[in-house]
N, CA and C of each residue as an Amber inpcrd file, in Angstrom:
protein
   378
  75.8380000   2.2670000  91.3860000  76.0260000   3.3550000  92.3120000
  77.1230000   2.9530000  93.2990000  78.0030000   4.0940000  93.4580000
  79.4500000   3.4770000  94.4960000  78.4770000   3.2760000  95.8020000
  79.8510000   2.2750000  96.7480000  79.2480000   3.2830000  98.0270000
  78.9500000   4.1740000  99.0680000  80.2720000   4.7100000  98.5710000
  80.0420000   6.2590000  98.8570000  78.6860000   6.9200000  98.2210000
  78.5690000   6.9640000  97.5130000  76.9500000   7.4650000  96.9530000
  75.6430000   7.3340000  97.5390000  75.9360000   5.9190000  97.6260000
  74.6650000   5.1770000  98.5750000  74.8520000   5.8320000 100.2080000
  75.8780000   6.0800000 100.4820000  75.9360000   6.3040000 102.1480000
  75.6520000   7.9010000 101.8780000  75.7290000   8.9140000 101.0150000
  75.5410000  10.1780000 100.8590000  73.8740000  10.0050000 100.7010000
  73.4660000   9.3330000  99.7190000  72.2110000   9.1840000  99.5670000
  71.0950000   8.7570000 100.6700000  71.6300000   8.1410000 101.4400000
  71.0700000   7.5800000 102.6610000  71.2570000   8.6130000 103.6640000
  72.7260000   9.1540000 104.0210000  72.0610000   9.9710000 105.4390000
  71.9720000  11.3830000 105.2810000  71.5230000  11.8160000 103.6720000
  71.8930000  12.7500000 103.4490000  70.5930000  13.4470000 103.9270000
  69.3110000  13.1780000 103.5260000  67.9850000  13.5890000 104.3710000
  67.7470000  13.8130000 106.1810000  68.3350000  13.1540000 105.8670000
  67.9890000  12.3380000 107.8540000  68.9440000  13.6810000 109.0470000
  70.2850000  14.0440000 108.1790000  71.2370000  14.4310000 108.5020000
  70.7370000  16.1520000 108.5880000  70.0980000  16.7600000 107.0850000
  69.3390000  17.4830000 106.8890000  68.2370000  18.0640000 107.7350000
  67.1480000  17.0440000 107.9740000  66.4150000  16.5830000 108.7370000
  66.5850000  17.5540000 110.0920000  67.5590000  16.3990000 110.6420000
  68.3110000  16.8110000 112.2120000  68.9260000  18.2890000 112.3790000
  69.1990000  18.5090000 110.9770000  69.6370000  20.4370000 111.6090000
  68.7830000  21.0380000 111.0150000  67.9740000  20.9330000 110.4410000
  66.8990000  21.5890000 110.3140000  65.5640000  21.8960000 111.6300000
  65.6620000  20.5670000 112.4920000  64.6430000  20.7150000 113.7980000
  65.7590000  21.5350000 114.5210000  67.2180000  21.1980000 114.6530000
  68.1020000  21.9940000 115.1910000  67.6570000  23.7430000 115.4070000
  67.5560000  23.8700000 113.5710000  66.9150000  25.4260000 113.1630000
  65.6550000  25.6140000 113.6470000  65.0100000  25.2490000 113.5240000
  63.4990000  25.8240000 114.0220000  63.4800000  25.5210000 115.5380000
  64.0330000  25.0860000 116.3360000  64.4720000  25.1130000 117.7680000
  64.8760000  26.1000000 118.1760000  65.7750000  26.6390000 117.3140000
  66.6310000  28.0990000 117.9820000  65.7280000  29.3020000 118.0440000
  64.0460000  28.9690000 117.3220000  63.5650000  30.3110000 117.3050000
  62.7010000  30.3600000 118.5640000  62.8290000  29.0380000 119.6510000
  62.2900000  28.9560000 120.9570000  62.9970000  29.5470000 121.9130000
  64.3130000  30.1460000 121.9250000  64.8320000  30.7600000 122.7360000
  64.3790000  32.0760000 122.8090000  63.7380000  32.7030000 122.1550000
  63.2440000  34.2600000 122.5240000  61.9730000  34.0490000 123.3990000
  61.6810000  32.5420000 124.5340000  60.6810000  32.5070000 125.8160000
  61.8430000  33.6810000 126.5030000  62.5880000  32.8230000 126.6790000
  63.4700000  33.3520000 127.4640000  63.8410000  35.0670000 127.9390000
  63.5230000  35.8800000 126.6690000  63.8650000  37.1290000 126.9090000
  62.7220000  37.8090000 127.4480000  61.3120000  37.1720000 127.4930000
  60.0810000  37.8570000 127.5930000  59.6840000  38.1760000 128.9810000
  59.9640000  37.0990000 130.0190000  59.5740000  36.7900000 131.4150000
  60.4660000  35.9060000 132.2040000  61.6880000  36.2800000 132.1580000
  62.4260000  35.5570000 132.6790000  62.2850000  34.8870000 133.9190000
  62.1910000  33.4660000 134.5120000  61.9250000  33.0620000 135.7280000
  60.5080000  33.0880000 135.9710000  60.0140000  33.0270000 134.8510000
  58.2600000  33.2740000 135.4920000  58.0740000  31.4270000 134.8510000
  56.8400000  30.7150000 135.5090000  56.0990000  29.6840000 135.0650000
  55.6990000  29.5430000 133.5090000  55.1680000  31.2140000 133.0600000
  54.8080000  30.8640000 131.8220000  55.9650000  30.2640000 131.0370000
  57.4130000  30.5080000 131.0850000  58.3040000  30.3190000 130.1640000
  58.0880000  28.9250000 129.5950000  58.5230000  28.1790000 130.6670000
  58.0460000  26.7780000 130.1210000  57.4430000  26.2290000 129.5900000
  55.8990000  27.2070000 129.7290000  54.5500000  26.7530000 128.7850000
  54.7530000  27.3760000 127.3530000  55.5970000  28.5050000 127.3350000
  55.9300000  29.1150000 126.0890000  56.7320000  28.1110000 125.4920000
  57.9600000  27.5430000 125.9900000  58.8200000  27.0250000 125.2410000
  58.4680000  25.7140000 124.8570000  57.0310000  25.2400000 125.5710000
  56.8280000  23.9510000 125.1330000  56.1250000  24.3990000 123.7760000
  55.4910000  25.2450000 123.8850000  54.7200000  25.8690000 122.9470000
  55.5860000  26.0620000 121.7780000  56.6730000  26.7520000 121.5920000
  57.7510000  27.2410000 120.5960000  58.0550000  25.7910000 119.7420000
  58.6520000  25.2020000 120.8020000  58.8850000  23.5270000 120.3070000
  58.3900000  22.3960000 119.6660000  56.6330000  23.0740000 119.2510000
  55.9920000  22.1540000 118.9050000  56.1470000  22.2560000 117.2480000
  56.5400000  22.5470000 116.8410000  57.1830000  22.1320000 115.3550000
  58.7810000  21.8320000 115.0710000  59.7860000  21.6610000 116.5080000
  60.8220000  20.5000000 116.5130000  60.3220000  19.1930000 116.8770000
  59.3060000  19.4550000 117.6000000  58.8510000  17.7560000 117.9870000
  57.9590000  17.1010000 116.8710000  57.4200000  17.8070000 115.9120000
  56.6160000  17.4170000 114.3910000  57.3620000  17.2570000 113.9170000
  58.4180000  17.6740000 113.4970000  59.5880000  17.8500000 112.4790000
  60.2570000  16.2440000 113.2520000  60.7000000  16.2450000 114.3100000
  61.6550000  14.9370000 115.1470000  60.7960000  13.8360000 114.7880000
  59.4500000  13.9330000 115.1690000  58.3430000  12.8640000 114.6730000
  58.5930000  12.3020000 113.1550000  58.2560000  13.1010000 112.5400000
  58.3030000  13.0600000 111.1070000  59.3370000  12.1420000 110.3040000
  60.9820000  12.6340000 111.3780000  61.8540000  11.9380000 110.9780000
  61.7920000  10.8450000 111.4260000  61.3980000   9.9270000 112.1520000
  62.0200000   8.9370000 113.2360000  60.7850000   8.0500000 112.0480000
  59.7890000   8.1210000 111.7730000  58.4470000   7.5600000 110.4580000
  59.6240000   7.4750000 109.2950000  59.8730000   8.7340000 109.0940000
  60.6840000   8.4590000 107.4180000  61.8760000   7.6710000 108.0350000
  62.7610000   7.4950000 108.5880000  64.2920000   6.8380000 108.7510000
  63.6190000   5.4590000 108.5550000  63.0190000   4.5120000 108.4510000
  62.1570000   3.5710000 107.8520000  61.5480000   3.7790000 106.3970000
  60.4800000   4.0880000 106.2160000  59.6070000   4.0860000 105.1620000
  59.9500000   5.9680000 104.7800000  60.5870000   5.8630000 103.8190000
  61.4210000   6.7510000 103.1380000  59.8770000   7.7490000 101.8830000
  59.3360000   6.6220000 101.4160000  57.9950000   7.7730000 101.3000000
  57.3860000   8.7230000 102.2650000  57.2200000   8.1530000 103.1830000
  56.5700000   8.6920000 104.0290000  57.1780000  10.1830000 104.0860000
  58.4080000  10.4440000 104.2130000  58.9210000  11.2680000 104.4850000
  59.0810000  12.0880000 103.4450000  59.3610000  11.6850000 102.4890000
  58.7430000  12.4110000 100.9000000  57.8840000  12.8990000 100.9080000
  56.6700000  12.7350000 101.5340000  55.0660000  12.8260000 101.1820000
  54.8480000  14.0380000 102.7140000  55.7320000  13.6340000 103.5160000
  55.1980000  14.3330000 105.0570000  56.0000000  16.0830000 104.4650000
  57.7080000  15.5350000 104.2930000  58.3380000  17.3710000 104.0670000
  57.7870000  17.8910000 102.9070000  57.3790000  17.2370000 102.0870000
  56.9800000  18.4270000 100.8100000  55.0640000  19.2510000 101.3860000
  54.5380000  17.8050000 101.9060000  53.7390000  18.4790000 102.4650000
  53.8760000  19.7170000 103.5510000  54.5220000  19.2330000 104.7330000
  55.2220000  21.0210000 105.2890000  55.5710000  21.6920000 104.5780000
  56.5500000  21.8760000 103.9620000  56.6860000  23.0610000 102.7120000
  56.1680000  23.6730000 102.1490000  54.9330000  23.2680000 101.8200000
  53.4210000  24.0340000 100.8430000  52.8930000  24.5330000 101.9020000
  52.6730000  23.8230000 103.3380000  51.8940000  24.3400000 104.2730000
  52.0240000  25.7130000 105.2440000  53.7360000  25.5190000 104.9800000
  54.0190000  26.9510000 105.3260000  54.1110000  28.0350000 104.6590000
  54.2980000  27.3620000 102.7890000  53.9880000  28.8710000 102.4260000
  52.1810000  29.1750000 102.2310000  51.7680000  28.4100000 102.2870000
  50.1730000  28.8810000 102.1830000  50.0500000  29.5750000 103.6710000
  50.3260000  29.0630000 104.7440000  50.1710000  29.4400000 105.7480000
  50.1240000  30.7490000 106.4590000  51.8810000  31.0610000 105.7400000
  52.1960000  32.3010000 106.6830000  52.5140000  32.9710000 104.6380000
  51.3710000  33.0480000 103.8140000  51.5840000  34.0560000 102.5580000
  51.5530000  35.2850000 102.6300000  52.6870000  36.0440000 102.4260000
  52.6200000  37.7210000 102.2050000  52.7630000  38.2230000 103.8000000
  53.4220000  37.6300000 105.1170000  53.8940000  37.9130000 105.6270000
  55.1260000  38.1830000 105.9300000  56.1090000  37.4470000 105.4150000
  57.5410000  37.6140000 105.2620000  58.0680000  38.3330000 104.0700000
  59.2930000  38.4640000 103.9640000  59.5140000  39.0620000 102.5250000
  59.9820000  37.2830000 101.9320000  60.1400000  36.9700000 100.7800000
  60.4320000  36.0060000  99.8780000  61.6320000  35.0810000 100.3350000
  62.5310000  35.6790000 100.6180000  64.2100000  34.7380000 101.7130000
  63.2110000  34.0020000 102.5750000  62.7370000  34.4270000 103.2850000
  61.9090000  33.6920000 104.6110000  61.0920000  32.4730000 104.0880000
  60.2960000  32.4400000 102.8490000  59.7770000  31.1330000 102.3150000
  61.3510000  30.1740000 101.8550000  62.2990000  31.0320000 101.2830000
  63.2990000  30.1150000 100.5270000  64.2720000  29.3810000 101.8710000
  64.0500000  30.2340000 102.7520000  65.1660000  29.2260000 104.3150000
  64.3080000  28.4820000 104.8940000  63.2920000  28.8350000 104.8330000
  62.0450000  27.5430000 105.4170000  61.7320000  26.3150000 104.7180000
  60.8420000  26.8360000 103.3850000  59.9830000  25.8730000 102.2440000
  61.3140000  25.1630000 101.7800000  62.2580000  25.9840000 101.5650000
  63.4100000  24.5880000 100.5040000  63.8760000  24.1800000 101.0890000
  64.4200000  23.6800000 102.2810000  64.9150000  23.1000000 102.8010000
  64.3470000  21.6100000 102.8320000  62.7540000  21.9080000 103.5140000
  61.9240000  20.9910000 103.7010000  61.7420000  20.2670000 102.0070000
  61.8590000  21.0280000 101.0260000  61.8480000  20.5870000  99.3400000
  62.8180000  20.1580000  99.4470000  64.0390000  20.3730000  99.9160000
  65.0240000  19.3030000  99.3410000  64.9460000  17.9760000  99.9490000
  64.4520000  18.2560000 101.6450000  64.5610000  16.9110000 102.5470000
  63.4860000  16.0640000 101.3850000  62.6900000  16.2610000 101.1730000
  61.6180000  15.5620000 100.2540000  61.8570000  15.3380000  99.4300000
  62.8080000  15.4840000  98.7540000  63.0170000  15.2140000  97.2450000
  64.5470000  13.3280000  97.7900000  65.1790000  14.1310000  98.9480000
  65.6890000  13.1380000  99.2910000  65.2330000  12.0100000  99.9980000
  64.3940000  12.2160000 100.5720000  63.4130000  11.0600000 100.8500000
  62.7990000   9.9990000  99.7880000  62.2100000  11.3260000  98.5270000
  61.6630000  10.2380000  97.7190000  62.6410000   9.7780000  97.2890000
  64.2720000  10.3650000  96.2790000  65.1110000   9.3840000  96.2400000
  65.5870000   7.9240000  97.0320000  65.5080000   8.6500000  97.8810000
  65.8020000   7.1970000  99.2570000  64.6910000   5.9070000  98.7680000
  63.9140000   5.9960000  98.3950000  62.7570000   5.1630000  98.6920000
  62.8230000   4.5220000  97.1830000  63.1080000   5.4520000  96.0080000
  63.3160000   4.7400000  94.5990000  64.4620000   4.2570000  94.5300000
  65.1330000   4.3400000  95.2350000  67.1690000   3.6980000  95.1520000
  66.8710000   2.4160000  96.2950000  65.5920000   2.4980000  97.0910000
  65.9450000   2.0990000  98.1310000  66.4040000   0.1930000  98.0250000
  66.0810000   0.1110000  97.1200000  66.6560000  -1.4690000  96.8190000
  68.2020000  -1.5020000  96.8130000  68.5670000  -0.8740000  96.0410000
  69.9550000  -0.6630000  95.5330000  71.2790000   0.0270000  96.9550000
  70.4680000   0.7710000  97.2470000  71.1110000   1.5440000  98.7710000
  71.4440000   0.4720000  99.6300000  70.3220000  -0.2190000  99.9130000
  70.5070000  -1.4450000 101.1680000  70.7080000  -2.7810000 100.5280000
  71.3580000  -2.5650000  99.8500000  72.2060000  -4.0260000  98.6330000
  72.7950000  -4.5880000  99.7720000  73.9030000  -3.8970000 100.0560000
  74.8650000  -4.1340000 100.9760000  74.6810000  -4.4670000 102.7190000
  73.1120000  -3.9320000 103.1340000  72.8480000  -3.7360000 104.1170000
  73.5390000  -4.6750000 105.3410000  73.7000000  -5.8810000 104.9820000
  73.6680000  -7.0820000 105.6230000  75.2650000  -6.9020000 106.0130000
  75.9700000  -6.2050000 105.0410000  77.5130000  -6.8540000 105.2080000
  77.7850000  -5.5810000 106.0350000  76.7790000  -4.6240000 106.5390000
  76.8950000  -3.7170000 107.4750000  77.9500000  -2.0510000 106.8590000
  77.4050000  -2.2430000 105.4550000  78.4730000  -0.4170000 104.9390000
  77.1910000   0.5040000 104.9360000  75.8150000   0.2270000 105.0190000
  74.8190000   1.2700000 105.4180000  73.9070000   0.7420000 106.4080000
């Protein structure tokens, strides 16, 4: 494997990952339009946020132990479509659930390459 490959393979989850909590962050800004300047906002937006801070969690476990993170996004993924079933139309599972399927699929790669990825680790190219 080059190492360009290995460095695609490596921050390619993590990278994912990070704009993905990015995405589900942005749907905390509609505190804002409800009660502007009131106390609750804050309690709302902590509220909104609590699946960027699962999602941030999640990552900071996998950027180490690369199963983990295999095993944590595929698990979100099922959980939201069981969760919220036959409420959305079908796009809404595919911008949510696959995303989190692909972070997982790159995780578990990460973790079966992971010998081979951090070959080099020492001489500092990942």
């Amino acid at each position: 494997m080059s190492t360009m490959m290995k460095q695609i393979l490596f921050w390619s989850p993590r990278i994912l990952t990070i704009l993905f909590a990015l995405f589900t962050s942005h749907f905390a800004l509609d505190v804002f339009d409800a009660k502007p300047g009131s106390a609750e906002t804050v309690t709302d937006l902590i509220m909104h946020l609590i699946p960027t801070i699962v999602i941030t969690a999640a990552l900071i476990i996998s950027w180490k132990w690369e199963w983990v993170g295999g095993v944590v996004f595929l698990v979100f993924a099922v959980l939201y479509m069981i969760i919220t079933w036959g409420r959305f139309p079908f796009l809404v599972y595919v911008l949510v659930s696959g995303p989190l399927a692909l972070i997982s699929n790159l995780f578990f790669l990460n973790w079966i390459y992971r010998t081979e990825i951090r070959s080099k680790e020492k001489t500092g190219t990942v």
